[in-house]
VOLUMFI-118311 format. One line per field, with one value per residue (C-alpha): x, y, z; residue in three letters; residue number from 1. Coordinates in Angstrom, 2 decimals. Example, Ala and Ser with C-alpha at 12.3 -4.5 7.8 and 13.67 -1.06 7.14 Angstrom:
east <- [12.30 | 13.67];
north <- [-4.50 | -1.06];
up <- [7.80 | 7.14];
type <- [ALA | SER];
seq <- [1 | 2];
***
This chain:
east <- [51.39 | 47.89 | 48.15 | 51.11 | 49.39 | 46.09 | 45.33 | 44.18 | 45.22 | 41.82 | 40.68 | 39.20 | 42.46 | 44.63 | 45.78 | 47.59 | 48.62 | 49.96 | 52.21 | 53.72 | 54.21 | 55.69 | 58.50 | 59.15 | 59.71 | 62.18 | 64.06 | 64.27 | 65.74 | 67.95 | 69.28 | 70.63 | 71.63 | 73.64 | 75.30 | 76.35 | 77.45 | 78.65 | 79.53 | 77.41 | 75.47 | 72.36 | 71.35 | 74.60 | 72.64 | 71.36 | 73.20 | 72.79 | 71.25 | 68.80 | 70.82 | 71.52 | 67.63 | 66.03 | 65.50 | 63.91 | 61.42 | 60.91 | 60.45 | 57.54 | 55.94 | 55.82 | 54.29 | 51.82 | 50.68 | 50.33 | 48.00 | 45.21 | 42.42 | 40.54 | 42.25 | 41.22 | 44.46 | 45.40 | 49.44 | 48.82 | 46.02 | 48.66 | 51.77 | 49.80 | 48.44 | 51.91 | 54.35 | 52.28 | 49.84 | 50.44 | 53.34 | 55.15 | 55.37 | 56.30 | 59.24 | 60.39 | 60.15 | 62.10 | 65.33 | 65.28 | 65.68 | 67.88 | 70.33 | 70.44 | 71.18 | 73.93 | 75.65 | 74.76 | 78.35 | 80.40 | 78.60 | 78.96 | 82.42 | 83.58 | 81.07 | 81.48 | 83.31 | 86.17 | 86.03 | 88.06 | 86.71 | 89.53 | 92.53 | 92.44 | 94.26 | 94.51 | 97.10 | 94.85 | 92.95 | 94.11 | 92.46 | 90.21 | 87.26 | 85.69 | 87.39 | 85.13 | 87.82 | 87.70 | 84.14 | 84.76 | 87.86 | 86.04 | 82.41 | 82.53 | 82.84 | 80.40 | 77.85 | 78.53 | 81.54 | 84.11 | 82.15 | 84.36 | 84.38 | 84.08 | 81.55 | 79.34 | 77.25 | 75.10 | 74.09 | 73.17 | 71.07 | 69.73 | 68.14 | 66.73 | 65.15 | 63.69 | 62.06 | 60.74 | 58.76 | 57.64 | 56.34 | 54.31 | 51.37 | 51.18 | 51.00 | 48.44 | 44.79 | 41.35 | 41.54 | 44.74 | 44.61 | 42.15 | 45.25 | 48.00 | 47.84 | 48.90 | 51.66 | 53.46 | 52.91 | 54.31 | 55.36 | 57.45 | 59.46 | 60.24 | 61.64 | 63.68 | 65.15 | 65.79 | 67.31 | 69.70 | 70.50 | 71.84 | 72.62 | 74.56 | 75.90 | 76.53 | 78.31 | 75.90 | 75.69 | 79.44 | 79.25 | 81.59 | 80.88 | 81.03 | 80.30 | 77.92 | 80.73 | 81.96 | 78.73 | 78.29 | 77.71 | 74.40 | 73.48 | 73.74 | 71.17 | 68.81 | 69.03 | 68.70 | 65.54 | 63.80 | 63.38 | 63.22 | 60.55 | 58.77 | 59.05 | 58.09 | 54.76 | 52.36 | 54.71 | 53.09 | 50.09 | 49.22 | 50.52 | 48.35 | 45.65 | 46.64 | 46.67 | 43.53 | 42.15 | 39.62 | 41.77 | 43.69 | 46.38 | 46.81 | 46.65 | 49.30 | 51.77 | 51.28 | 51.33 | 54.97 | 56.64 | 55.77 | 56.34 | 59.72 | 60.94 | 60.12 | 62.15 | 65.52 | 67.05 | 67.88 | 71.77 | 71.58 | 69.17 | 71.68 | 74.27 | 72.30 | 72.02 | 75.36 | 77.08 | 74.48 | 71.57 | 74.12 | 74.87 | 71.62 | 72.07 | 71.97 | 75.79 | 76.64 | 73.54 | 74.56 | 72.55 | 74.13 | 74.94 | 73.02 | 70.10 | 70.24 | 70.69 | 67.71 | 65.53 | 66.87 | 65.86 | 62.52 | 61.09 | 62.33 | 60.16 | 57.51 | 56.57 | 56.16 | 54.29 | 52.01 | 51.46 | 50.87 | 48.44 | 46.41 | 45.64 | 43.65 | 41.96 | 40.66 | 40.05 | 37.43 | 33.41 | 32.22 | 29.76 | 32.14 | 32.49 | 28.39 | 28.43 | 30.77 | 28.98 | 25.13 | 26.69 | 27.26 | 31.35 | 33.26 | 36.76 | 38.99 | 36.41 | 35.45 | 39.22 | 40.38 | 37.33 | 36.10 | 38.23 | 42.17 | 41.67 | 40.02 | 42.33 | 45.58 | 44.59 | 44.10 | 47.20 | 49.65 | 51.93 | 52.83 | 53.68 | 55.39 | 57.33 | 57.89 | 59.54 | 61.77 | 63.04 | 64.02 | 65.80 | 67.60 | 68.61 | 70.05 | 73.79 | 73.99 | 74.47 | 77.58 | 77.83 | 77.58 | 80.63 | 78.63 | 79.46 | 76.28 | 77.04 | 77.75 | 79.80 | 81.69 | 82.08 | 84.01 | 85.97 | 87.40 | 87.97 | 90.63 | 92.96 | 96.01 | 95.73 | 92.88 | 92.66 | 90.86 | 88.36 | 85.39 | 83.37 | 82.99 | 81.92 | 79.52 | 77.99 | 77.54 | 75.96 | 73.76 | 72.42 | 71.36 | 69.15 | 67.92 | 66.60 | 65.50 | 63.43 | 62.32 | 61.22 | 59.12 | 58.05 | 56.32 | 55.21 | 53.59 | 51.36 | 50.63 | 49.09 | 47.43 | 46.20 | 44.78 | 42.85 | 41.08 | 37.73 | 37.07 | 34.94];
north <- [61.96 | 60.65 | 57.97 | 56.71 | 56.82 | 55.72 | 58.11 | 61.56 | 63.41 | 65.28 | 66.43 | 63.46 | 61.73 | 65.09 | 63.34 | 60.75 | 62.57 | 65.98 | 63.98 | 61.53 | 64.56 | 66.66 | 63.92 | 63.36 | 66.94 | 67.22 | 63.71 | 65.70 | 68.89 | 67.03 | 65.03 | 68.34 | 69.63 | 66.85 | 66.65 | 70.14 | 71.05 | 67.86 | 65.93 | 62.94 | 61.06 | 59.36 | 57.41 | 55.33 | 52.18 | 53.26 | 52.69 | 54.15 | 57.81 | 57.37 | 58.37 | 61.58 | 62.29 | 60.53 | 64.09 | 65.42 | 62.53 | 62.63 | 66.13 | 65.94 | 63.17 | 64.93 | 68.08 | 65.88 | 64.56 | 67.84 | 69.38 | 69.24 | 71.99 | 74.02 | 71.93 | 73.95 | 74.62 | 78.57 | 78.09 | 75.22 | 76.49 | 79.85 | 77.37 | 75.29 | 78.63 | 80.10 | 77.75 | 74.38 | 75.02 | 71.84 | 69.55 | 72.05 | 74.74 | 72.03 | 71.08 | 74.87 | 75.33 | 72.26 | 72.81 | 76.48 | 75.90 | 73.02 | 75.53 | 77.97 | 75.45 | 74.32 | 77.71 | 78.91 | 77.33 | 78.73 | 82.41 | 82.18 | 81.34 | 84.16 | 86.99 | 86.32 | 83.21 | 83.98 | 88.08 | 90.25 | 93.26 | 94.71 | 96.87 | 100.24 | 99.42 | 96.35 | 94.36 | 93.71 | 91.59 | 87.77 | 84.78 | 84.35 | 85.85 | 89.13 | 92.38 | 94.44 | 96.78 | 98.29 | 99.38 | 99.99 | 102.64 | 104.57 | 104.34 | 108.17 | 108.44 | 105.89 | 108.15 | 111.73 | 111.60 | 114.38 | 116.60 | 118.14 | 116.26 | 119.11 | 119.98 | 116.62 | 117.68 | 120.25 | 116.97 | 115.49 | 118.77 | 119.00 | 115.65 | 115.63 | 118.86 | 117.63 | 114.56 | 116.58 | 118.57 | 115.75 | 114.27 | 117.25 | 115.64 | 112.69 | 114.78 | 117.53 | 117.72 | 117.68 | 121.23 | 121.58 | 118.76 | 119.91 | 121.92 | 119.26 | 118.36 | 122.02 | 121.68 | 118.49 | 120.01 | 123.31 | 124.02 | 120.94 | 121.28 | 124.79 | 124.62 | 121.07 | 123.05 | 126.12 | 123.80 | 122.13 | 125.53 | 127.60 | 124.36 | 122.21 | 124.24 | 127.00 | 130.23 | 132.61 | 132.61 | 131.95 | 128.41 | 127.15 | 127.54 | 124.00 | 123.35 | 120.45 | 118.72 | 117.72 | 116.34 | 113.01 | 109.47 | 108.14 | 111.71 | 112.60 | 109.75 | 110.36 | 114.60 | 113.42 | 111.16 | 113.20 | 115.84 | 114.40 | 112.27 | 115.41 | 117.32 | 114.42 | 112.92 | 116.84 | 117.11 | 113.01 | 114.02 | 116.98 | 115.47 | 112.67 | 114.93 | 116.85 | 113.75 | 112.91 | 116.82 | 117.63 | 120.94 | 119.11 | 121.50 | 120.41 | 117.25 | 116.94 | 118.66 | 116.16 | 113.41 | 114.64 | 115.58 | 111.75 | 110.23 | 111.96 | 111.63 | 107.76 | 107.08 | 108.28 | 106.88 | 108.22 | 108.59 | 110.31 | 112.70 | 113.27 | 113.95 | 116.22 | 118.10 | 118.58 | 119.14 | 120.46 | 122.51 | 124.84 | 126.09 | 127.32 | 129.72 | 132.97 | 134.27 | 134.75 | 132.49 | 129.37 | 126.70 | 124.40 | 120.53 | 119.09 | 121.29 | 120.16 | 116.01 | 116.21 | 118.52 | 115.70 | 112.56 | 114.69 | 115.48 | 111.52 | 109.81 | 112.08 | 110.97 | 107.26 | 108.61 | 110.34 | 107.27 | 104.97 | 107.80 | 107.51 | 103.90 | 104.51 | 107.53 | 105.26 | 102.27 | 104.43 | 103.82 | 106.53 | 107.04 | 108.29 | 111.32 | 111.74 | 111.81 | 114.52 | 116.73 | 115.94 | 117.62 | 120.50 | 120.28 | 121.80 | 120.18 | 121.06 | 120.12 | 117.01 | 115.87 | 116.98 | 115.33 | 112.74 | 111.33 | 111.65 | 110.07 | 107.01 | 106.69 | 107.12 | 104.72 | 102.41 | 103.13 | 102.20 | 99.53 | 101.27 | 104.65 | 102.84 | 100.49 | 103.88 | 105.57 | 102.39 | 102.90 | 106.00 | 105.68 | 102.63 | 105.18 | 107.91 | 105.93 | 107.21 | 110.79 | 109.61 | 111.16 | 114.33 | 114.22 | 113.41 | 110.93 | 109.42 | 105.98 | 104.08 | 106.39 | 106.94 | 103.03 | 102.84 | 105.98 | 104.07 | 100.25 | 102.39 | 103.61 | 101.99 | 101.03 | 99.28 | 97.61 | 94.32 | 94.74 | 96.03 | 93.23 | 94.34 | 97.79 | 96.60 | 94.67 | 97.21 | 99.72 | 96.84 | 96.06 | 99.86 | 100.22 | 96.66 | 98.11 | 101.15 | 99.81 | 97.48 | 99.99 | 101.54 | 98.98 | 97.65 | 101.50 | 101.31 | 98.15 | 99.26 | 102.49 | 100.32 | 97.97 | 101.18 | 102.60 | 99.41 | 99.80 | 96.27 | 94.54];
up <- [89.49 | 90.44 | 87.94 | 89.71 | 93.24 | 94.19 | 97.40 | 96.15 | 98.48 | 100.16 | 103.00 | 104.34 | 104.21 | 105.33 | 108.66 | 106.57 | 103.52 | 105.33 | 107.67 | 105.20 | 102.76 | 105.33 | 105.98 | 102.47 | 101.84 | 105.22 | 103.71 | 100.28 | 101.32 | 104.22 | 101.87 | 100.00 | 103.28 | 104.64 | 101.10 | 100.93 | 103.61 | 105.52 | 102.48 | 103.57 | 101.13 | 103.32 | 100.10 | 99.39 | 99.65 | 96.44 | 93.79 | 89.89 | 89.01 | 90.91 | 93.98 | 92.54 | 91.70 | 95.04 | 97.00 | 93.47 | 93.79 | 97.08 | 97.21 | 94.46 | 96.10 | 99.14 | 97.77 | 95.66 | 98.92 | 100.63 | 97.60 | 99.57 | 97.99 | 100.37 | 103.48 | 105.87 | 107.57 | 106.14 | 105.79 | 103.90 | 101.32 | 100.58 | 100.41 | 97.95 | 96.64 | 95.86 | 95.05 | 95.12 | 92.58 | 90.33 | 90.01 | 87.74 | 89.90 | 92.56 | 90.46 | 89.86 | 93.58 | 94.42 | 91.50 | 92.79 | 97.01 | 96.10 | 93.95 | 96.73 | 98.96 | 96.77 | 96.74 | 100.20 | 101.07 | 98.99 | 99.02 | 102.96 | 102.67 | 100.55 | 102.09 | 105.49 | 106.85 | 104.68 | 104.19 | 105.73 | 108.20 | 109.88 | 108.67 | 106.69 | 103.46 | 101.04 | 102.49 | 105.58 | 102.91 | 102.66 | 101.68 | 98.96 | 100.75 | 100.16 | 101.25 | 103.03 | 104.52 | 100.96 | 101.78 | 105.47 | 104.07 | 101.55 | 102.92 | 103.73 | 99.83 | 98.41 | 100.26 | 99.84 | 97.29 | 97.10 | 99.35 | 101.55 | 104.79 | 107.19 | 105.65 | 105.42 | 108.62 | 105.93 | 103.76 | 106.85 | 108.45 | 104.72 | 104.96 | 108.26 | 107.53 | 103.91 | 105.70 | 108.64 | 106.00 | 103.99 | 107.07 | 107.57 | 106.35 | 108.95 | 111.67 | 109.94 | 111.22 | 109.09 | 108.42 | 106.84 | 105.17 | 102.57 | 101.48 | 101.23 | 97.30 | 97.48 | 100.34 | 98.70 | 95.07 | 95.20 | 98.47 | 99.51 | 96.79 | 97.10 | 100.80 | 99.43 | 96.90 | 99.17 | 101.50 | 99.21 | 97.37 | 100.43 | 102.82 | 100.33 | 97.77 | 100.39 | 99.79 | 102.45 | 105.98 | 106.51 | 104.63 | 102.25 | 98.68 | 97.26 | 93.60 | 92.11 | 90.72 | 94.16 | 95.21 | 94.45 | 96.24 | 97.79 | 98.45 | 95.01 | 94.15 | 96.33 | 95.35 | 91.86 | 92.12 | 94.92 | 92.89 | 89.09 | 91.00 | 92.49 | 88.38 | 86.19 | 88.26 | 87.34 | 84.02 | 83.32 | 84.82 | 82.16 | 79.46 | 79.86 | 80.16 | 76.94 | 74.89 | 75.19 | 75.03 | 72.56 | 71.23 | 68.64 | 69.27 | 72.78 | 71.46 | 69.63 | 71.06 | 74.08 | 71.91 | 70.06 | 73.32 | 74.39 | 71.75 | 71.24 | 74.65 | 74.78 | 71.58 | 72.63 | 74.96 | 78.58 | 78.14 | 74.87 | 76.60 | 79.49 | 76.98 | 74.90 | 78.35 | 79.02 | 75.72 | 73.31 | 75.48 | 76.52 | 72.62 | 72.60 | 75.79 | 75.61 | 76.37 | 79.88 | 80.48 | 82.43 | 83.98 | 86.18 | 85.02 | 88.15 | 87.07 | 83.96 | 84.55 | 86.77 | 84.14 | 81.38 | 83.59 | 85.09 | 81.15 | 80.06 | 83.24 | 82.23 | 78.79 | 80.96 | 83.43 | 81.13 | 79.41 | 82.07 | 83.95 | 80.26 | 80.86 | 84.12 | 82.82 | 79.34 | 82.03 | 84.12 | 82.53 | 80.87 | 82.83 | 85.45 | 83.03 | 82.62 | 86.14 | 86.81 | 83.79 | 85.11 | 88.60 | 86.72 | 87.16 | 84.66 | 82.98 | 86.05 | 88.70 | 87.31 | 86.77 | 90.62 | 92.49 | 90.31 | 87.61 | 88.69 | 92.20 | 90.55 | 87.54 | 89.89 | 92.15 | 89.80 | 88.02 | 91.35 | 90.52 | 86.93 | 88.87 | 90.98 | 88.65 | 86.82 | 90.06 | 90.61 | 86.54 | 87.55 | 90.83 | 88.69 | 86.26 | 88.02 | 87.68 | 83.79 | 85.14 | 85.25 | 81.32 | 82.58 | 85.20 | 88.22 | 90.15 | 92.71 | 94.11 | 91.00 | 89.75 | 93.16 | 93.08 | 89.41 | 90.53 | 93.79 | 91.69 | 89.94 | 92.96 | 92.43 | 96.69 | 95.72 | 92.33 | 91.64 | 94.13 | 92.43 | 92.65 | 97.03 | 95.15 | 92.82 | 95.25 | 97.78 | 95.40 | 94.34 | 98.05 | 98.43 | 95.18 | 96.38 | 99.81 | 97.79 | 95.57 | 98.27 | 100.51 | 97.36 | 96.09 | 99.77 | 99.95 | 96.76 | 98.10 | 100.69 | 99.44 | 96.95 | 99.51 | 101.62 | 98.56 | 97.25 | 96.88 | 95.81 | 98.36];
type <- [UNK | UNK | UNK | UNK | UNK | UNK | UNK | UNK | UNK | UNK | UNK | UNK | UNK | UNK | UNK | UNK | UNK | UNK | UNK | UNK | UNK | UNK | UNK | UNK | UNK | UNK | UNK | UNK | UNK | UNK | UNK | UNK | UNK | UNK | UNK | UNK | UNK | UNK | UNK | UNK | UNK | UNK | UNK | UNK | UNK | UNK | UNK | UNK | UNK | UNK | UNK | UNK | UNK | UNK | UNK | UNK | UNK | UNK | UNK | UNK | UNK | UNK | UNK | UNK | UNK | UNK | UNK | UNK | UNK | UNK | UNK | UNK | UNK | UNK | UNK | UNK | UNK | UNK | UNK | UNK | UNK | UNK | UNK | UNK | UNK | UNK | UNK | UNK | UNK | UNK | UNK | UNK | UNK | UNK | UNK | UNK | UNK | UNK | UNK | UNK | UNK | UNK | UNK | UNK | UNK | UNK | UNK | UNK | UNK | UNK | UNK | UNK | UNK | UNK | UNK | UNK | UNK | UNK | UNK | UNK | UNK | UNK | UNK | UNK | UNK | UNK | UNK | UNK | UNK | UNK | UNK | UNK | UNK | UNK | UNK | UNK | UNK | UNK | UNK | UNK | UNK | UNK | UNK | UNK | UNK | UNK | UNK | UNK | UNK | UNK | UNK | UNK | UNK | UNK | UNK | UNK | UNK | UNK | UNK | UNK | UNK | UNK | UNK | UNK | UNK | UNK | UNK | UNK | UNK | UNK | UNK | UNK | UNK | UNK | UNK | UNK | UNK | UNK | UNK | UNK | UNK | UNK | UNK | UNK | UNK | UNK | UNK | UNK | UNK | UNK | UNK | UNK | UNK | UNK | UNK | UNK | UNK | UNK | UNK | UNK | UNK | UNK | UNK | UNK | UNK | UNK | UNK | UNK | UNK | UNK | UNK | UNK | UNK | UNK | UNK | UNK | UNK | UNK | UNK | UNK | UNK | UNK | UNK | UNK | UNK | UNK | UNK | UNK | UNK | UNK | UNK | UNK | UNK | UNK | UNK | UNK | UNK | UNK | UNK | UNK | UNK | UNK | UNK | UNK | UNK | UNK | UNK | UNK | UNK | UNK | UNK | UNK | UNK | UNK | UNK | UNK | UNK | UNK | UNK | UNK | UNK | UNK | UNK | UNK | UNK | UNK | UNK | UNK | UNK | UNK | UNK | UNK | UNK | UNK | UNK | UNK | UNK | UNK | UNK | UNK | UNK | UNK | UNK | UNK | UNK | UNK | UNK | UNK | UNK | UNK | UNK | UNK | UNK | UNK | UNK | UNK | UNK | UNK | UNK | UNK | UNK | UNK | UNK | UNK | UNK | UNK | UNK | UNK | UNK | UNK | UNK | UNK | UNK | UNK | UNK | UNK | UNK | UNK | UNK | UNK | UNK | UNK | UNK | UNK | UNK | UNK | UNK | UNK | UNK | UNK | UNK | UNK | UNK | UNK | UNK | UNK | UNK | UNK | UNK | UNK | UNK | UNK | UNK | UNK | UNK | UNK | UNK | UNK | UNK | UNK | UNK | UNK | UNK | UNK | UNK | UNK | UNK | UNK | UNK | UNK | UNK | UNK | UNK | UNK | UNK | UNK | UNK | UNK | UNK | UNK | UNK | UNK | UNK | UNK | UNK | UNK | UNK | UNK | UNK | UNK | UNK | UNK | UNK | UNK | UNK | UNK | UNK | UNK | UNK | UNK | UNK | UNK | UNK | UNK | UNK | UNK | UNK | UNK | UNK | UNK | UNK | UNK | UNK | UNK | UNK | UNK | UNK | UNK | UNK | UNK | UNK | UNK | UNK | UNK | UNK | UNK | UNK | UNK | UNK | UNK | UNK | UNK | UNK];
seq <- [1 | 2 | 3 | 4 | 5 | 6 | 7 | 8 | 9 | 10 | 11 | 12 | 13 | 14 | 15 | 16 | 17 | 18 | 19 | 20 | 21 | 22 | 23 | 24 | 25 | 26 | 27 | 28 | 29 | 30 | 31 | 32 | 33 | 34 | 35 | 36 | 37 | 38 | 39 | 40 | 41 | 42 | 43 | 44 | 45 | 46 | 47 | 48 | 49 | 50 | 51 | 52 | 53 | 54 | 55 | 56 | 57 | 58 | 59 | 60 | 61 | 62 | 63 | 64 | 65 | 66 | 67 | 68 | 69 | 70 | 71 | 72 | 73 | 74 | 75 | 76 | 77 | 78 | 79 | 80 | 81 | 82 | 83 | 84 | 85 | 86 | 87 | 88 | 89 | 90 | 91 | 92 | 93 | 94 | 95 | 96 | 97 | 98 | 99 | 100 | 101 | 102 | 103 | 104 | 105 | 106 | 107 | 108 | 109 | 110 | 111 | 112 | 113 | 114 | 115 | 116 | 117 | 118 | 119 | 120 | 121 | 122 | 123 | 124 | 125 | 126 | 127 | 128 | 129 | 130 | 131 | 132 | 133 | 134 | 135 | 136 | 137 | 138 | 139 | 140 | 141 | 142 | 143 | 144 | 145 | 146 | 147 | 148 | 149 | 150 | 151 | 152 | 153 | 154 | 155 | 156 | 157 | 158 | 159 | 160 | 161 | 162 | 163 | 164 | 165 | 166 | 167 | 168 | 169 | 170 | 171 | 172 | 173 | 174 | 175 | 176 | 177 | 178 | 179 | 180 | 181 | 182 | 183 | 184 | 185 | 186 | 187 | 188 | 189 | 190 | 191 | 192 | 193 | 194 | 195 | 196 | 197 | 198 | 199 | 200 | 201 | 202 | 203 | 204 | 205 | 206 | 207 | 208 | 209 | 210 | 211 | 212 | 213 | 214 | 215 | 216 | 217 | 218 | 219 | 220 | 221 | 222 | 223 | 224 | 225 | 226 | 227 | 228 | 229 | 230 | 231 | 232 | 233 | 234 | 235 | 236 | 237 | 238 | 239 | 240 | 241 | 242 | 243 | 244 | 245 | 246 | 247 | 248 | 249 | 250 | 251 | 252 | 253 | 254 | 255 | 256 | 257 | 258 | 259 | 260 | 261 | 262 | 263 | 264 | 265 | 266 | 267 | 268 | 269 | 270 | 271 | 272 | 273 | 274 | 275 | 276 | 277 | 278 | 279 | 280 | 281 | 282 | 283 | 284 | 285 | 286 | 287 | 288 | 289 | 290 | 291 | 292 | 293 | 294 | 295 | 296 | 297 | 298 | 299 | 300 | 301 | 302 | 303 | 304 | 305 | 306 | 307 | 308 | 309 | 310 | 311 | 312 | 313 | 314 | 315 | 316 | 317 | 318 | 319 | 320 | 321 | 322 | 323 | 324 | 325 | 326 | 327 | 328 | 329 | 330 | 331 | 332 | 333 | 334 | 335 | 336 | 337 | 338 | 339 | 340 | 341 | 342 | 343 | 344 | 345 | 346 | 347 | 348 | 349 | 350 | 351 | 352 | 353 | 354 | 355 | 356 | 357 | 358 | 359 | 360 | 361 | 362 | 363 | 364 | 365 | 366 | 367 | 368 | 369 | 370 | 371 | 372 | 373 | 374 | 375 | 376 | 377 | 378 | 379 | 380 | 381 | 382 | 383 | 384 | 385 | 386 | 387 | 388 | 389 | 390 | 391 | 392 | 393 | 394 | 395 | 396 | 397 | 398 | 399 | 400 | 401 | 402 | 403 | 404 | 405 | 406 | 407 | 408 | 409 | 410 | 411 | 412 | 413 | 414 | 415 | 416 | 417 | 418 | 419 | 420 | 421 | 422 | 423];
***
């Protein structure tokens, strides 16, 4: 590009160069726009392929003339930062806003302009756009699945309750909380599980007995991670710890119960659960299938967990460790006040990305008979009121693990961003 042109673009010419590249861009991308969605061509006088390629070039001139390094002006260095970098990533940046723009018509025509949002069975959907009604009918079900519906108010009490607790620590002051590794680690799950025992499953205090296999829906998913999140992060966190223990035996042991767990994979673990861990109960023994799924999917994160919770222990100096010893601190000490907070923090993004796996996975308890959103969402495509429309389903399912995993994901940097000690 700057052999074509003979202005580099710089600061001393920015007043030139910024404006003329700003146009160019606008031309570019109005070109697109006008073409899209208006089915005007403002480049007819130009005949031949070049027609077809002049917002392309226009759009890369324009961000060649706005590469101005260290301009000055801060939107401009991070747009030239992040997408701007060099003509390649200009070119990337220009065939990928251009696609979007080039589908945006016939997406919005089929999700909104053309769906359907009133009625309360399928033949309130015509047209070829999507049928939302399908969604609006069986909403109730793609978030707490065959759960009685009377009863639905005790998922909803559970909740509220379970997030009032784990909020517990915002709210706590300096004294207590010295004590809230031990609140959130054995504590907080006890009352979650005490609250989903005897609220949701019921059967005291007057409430309706109502078995597992009813559960199901966006309730189910988030019962399932919450607490195979809350079991596999101090499972990880020892087993780390064991495989790199100087008893060989402890060793090991860690090292074959990672090892093992990592090189199966997750379904055939679930399945293993249901059909084959119960042969090995004692008789009249009998541990619940929920129980079970959640134990499977807890012990399979683990082995991940531990392995990505090794990598910031072996990235810490060792003279972390000679510190800890010189202050006279024994294994445990040394670990809880000096070592773990370090290595965890910088381990973030992989206990994160390892959370988001899991929340991703909880659909494949469908081999078990449990049916969470996913499964809820294959269960309802097969009603014969409402065949051919899994594609509304699918999508719907997809758009809450999206906003999920967001919401994580945004969590996790911001955690990350609040315990940086770089300077």
């Amino acid at each position: 590009m700057r052999k074509i042109f003979f202005i580099k673009p710089n600061i001393s010419n920015l007043n030139i160069c910024l404006p003329v590249g700003s146009f160019l861009i606008l031309l570019s991308f109005l070109d697109i726009f006008l073409n899209t969605f208006y089915n005007l061509n403002p480049s007819f006088f130009i005949i031949g392929p070049v027609n077809k390629v002049l917002p392309l070039l226009l759009g890369m001139i324009g961000f060649y003339l706005i590469r101005i390094e260290y301009s000055g002006k801060k939107y401009l260095d991070i747009f030239n930062k992040k997408i701007n970098l060099n003509n390649f990533n200009a070119l990337c940046t220009l065939i990928i806003s251009f696609s979007i723009i080039k589908i945006m018509p016939i997406f919005l025509s089929w999700f909104i302009i053309d769906a359907n949002f009133v009625g309360d069975n399928k033949d309130a959907c015509t047209g070829s756009g999507a049928c939302w009604v399908y969604i609006k009918v069986w909403f109730e079900r793609f978030i707490y699945g065959m759960y009685p519906a009377s009863e639905i108010w005790r998922i909803n009490i559970s909740f509220i309750l379970i997030i009032v607790f784990g909020l517990f620590g915002l709210f706590s002051n300096e004294k207590i909380k010295r004590y809230l590794i031990l609140y959130y680690a054995v504590v907080y799950p006890i009352l979650a599980f005490i609250i989903i025992y005897f609220l949701v499953s019921g059967g005291v205090f007057n409430l309706e007995w109502v078995q597992t296999n009813a559960w199901g829906g966006l309730s189910l998913t988030f019962i399932v991670a919450f607490f195979a999140l809350i079991f596999c992060f101090p499972i990880g966190l020892f087993l780390a710890l064991g495989r790199r223990s100087k008893l060989i035996a402890v060793r090991y042991v860690s090292i074959g119960f990672i090892e093992f767990w990592r090189g199966v994979p997750l379904i055939t673990v679930l399945f293993m659960s249901a059909v084959i861990f119960p042969l090995f109960l004692p008789s009249g023994v009998y541990i619940d299938t929920l129980v079970r799924a959640i134990f499977a999917i807890a012990l399979f994160e683990a082995a991940y967990i531990a392995e990505v919770i090794r990598g910031g222990l072996q990235a810490l100096p060792k003279g972390q460790y000679e510190a800890a010893r010189s202050l006279g601190m024994g294994y445990w000490k040394s670990n809880y006040l000096i070592i773990l907070p370090q290595a965890l923090k910088i381990v973030i993004p992989g206990i994160a990305n390892t959370f988001l796996a899991l929340v991703k996975d909880t659909p494949l308890i469908f081999v078990v008979g449990l049916l969470e959103i996913v499964g809820m969402t294959n269960l309802a495509k097969t009603n014969p009121k409402w065949l051919g429309l899994a594609m509304e389903g699918y999508i719907f399912a997809g758009l809450i693990f999206f906003l999920i995993c967001y919401v994580m994901s945004k969590y996790s940097q911001s955690l990350e961003k609040k315990l940086s000690s770089e300077r």
